[in-house]
N, C-alpha and C positions, 0 to 999 in steps of 0.2 A: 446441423448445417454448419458448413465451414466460413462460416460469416468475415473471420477476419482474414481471409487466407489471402499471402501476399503482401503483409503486415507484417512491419518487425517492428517490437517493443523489448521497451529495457521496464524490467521492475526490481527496483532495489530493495535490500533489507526482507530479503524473498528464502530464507532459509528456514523460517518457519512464520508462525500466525499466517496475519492478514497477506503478506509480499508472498506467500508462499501460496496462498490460496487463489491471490488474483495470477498467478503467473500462470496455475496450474486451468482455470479457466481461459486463459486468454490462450493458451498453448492449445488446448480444447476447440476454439474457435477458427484454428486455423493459423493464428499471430507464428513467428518467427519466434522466438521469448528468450531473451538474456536476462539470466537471473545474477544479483548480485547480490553477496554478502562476505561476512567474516569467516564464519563456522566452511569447513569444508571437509572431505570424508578423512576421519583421525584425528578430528581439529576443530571440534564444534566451540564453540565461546562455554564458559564455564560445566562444558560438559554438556549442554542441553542437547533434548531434542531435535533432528533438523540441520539439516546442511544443503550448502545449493545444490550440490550433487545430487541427494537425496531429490529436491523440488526437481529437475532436469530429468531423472530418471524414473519420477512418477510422469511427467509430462511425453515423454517419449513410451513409457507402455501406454499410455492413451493414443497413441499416433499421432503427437504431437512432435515438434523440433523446437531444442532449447539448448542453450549454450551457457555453462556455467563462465562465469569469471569473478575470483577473487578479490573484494574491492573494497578496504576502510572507508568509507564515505568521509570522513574527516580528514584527509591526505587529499588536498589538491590534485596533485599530480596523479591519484587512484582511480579518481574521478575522470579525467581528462582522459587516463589511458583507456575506461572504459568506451566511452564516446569516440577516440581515434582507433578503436578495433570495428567497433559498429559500421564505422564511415569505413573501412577498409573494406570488409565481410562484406558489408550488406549497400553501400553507399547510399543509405535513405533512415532514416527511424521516426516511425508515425507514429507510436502510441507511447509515451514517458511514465511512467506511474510513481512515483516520487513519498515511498514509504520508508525508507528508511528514518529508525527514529533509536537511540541511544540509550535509553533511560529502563528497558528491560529488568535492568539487574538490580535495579533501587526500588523498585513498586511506588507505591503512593505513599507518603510518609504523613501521618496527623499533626497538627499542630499547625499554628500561627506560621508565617512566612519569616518574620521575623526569629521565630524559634529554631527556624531548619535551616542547615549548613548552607552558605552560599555555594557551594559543590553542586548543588540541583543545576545551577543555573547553565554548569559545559556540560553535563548529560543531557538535558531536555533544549540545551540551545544550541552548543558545539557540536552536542554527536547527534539532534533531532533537525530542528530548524535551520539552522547553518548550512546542514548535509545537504538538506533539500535543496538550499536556494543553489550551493554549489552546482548539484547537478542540473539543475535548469541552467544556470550560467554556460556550462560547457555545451550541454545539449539542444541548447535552444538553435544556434546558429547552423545546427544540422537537417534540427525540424525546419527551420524557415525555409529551406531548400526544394521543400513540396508542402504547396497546402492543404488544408486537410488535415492537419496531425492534430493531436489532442495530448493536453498534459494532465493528470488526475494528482492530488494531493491529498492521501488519507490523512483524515485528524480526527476529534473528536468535538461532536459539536450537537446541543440539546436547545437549540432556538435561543440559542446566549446566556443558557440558567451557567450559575457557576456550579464549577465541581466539584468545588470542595475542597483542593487542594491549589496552593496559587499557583506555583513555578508551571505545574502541570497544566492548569486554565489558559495558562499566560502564552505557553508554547503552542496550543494546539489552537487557540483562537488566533495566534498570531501563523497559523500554515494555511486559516481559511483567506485570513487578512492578503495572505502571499496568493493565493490562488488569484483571487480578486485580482491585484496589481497589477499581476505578469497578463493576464486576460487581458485591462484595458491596453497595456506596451503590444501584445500579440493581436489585438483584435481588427487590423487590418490585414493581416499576416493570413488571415482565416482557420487560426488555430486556436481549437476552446480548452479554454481552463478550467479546471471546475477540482471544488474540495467533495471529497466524500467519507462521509461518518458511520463506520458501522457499528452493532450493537455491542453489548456484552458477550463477547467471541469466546467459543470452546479453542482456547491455543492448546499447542503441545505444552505450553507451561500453566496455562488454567488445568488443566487436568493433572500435571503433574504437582500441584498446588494441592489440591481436593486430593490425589489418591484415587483417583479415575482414569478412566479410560474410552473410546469410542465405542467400546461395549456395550459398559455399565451406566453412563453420567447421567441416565433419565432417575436411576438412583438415585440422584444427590442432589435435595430440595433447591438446594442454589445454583444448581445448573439446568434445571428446567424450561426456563425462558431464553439459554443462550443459543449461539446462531454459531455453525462450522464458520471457521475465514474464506470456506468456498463460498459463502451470501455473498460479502460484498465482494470478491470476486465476479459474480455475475452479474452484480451490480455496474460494476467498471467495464467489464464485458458489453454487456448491452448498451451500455452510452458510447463504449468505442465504435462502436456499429450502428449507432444510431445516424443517419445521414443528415438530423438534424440538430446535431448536436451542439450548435454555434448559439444556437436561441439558450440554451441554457450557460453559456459560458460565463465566468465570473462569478458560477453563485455555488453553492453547497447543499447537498439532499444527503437523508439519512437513507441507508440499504434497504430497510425498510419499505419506505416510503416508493425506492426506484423498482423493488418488487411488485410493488401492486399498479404503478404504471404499466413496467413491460413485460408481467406475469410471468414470474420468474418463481422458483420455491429456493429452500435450502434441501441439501441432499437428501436428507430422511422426508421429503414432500411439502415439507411444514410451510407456510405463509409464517416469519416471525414477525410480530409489527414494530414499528419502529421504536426505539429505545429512547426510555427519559430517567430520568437521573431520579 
């Protein structure tokens, strides 16, 4: 069913993982879907996997419509132009999903905080956190224009256990903290906010890490438990569509967890249950 159809959303940092998988569900549903990122076809960030083009173009042979646009989320002014194309094109944008996150190409580093370069802190603030509030800042004023619209903030989050790494803990508890915030400023607006945490994801680069593949990876003892980025795709999916989705605003669920609410699987049929550290 075409549940979102008549929806237009922006999902950023959508060239591959998780942005690539909710854009390609929500495109799925019917949604309008403006993909954003760096990578573009010739042009991927350090050669990876994945470009908006690529996301656009799986989401149109599903008989979907998506519009790629090129956009540093760390550049103001990138930002803004994607938001003044949206207001042009489409003059409305109801659904924000606000994943764009920087830190990619550093993984999780060991050691004390005190041990690791202060450098962590512009990849997982400047080009993760930062990015995000950015595009709520531009975006918001176009959502408040119809109510109804929903803003989602993927992070990571395990009922507050820490994770092991600080910069990293620090940033993604501080996107649920932002969800939260913008909810109470939004919540006469009748726009819900909400963080969502998916599990241990098979990305294009989890697999290209292992030496795997969507073939092979039930192969490889440590990818046995992981979840495609289409879960929490359908996760974010189903809360966009959800008509009640207000009563939830302001707070944070794991993929999981919204799985076995609006009985959802991952693509190989699987129930994965929710992720703990």
């Amino acid at each position: 069913m075409k549940s979102l159809s008549g929806k237009v959303a922006l999902v950023t940092g959508a060239s591959r993982g998780a942005g690539r998988g909710i854009a390609i569900e929500l495109g799925k549903a019917g949604a309008a879907v403006y993909v954003t990122g760096r990578s573009t076809k010739g042009d991927a960030t350090n050669d990876w996997p994945g470009t908006i083009d690529d996301t656009v173009s799986e989401i149109e042979a599903a008989g979907g419509k998506a519009v790629a646009v090129r956009c540093d989320h760390t550049i103001d002014a990138e930002t803004e132009a994607v938001i003044n194309q949206i207001r042009e094109e489409q003059g409305k944008l109801d659904i924000l999903v606000n994943n764009v996150w920087g830190a990619h190409d550093i993984g999780v580093e060991p050691g004390a905080f005190w041990e690791l370069p202060l450098a962590l802190w512009d990849k997982m603030f400047t080009a993760g956190v930062r990015a995000q509030l950015a595009t709520n800042h531009y975006a918001i004023p176009l959502l408040r224009e119809n109510r109804g619209g929903v803003i989602f903030h993927t992070t990571f989050w395990d009922e507050g256990r820490y994770t092991g790494q600080f910069y990293y803990d620090l940033a993604k508890n501080a996107l649920v903290r932002m969800a939260y915030g913008v909810s109470e400023e939004l919540n006469e607006d009748g726009i819900a906010v909400l963080a969502v945490s998916p599990g241990f994801m098979r990305t294009e680069l989890v697999l290209k890490h292992f030496g795997a593949d969507e073939e092979n990876w039930k192969e490889f003892e440590d990818l046995k438990q992981t979840e495609s980025p289409r879960y929490i795709g359908r996760a974010i999916t189903a809360l966009a569509g959800d008509p009640d989705v207000m009563e939830k605003s302001g707070q944070v669920f794991k993929a999981g967890d919204l799985a076995k609410e609006y009985g959802f699987t991952d693509i190989d049929g699987r129930y994965v249950a929710p992720f703990t550290v």
